[in-house]
Kinemage of the C-alpha trace (Angstrom):
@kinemage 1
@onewidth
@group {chain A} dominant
@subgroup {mainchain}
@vectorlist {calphas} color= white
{ca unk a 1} P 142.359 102.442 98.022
{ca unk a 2} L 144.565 104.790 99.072
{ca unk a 3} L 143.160 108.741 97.981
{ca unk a 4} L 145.705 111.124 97.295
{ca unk a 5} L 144.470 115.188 97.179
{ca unk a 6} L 146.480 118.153 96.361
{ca unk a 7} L 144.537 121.483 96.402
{ca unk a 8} L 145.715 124.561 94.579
{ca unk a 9} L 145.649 127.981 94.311
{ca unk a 10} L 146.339 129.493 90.902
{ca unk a 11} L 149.586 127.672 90.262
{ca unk a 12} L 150.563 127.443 93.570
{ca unk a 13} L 149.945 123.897 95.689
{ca unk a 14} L 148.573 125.016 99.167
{ca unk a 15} L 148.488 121.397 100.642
{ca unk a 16} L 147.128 117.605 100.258
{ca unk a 17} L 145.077 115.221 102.371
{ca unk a 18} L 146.504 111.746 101.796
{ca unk a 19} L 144.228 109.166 103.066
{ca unk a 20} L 143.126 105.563 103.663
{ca unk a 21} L 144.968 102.373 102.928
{ca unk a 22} L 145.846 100.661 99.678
{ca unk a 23} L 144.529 97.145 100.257
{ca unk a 24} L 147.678 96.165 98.128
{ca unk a 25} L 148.837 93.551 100.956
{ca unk a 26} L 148.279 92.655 104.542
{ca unk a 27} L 148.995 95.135 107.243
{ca unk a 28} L 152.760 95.197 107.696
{ca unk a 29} L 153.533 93.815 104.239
{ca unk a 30} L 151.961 96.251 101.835
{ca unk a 31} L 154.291 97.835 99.509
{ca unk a 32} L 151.928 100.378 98.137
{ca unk a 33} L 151.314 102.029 101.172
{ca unk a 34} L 154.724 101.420 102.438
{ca unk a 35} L 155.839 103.819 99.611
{ca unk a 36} L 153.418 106.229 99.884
{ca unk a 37} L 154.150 106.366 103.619
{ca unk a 38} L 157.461 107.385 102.823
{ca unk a 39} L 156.613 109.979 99.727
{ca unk a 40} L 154.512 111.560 102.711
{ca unk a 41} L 156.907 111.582 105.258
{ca unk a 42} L 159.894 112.802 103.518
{ca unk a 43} L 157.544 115.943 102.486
{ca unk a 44} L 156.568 116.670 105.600
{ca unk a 45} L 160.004 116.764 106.678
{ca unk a 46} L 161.219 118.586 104.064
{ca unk a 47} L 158.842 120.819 104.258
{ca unk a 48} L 158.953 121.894 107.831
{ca unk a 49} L 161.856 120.887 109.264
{ca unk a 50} L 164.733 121.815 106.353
{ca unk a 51} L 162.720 124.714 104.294
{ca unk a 52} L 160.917 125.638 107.973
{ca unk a 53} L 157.877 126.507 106.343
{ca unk a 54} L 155.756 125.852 109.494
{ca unk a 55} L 152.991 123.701 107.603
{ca unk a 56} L 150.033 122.736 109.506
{ca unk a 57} L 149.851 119.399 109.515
{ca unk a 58} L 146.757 117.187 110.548
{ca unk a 59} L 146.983 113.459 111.319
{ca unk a 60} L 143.985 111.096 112.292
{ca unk a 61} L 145.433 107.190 112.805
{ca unk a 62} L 141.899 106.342 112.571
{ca unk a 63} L 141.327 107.398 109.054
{ca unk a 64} L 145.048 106.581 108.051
{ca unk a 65} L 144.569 110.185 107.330
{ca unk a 66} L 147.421 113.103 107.058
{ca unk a 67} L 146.804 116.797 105.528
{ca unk a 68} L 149.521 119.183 105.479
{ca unk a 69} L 148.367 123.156 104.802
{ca unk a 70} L 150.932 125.416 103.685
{ca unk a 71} L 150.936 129.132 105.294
{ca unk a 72} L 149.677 131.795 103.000
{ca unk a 73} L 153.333 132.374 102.485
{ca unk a 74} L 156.813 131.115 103.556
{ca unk a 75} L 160.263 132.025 103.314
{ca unk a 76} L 161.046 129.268 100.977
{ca unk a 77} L 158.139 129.146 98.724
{ca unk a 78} L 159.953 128.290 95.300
{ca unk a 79} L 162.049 124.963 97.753
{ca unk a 80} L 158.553 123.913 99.377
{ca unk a 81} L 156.875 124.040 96.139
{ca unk a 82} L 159.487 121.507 94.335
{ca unk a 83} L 158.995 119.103 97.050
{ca unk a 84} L 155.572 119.326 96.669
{ca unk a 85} L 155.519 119.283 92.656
{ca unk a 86} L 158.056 116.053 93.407
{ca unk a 87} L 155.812 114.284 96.118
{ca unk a 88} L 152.727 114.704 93.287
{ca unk a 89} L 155.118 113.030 90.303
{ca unk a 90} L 156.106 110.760 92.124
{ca unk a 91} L 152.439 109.595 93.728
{ca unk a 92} L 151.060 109.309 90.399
{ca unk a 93} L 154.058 107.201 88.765
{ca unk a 94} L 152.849 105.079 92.392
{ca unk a 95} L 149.694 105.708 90.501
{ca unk a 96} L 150.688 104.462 86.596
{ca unk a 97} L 151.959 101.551 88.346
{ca unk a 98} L 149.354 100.480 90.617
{ca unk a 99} L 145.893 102.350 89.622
{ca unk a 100} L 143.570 100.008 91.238
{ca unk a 101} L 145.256 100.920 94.979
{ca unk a 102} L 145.841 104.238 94.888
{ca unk a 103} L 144.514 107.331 93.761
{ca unk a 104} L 145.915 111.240 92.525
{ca unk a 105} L 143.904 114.282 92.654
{ca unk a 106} L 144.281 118.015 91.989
{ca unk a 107} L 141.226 119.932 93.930
């Protein structure tokens, strides 16, 4: 199962940790984690290379494991937070549609 994790502060997300692998298909064929690859990805992106919010981001290929922290405060805070509020809808409508593979959380 894949294990999404979004921590918060107040109302404010400060990161996520988005970890392990869906079990959906084989390696190379799984759609699941194929999406939530690139839900992850374009964040990331987003995040630090077009709102250049300088995000700290953490990846272990051993885990499958990525965690992006947010600075105590960026330049762009109200652009960085939409992408984040957009990556979280859109992980748990991955979620409504296949529960047993992947996994939301707000810590």
């Amino acid at each position: 199962m894949t294990r999404c994790e979004f921590f918060t502060e107040d109302d404010r997300i400060t990161g996520f940790t988005v970890f392990g692998h869906s079990g959906y298909g084989e390696a190379g064929t799984d759609i699941v984690c194929a999406a939530v690859s690139a839900v992850v990805t374009m964040a990331e992106a987003t995040i630090n290379d077009v709102c250049g919010a300088k995000a700290k981001v953490r990846v272990k290929n051993e885990d499958a494991r990525i965690t992006l922290t947010l600075p105590a405060s960026c330049d762009e805070e109200d652009s960085v937070q939409a992408v984040l509020a957009g990556m979280l809808i859109t992980l748990c409508s991955l979620r409504d549609d296949y529960p047993d593979y992947i996994e939301v959380l707000e810590v």
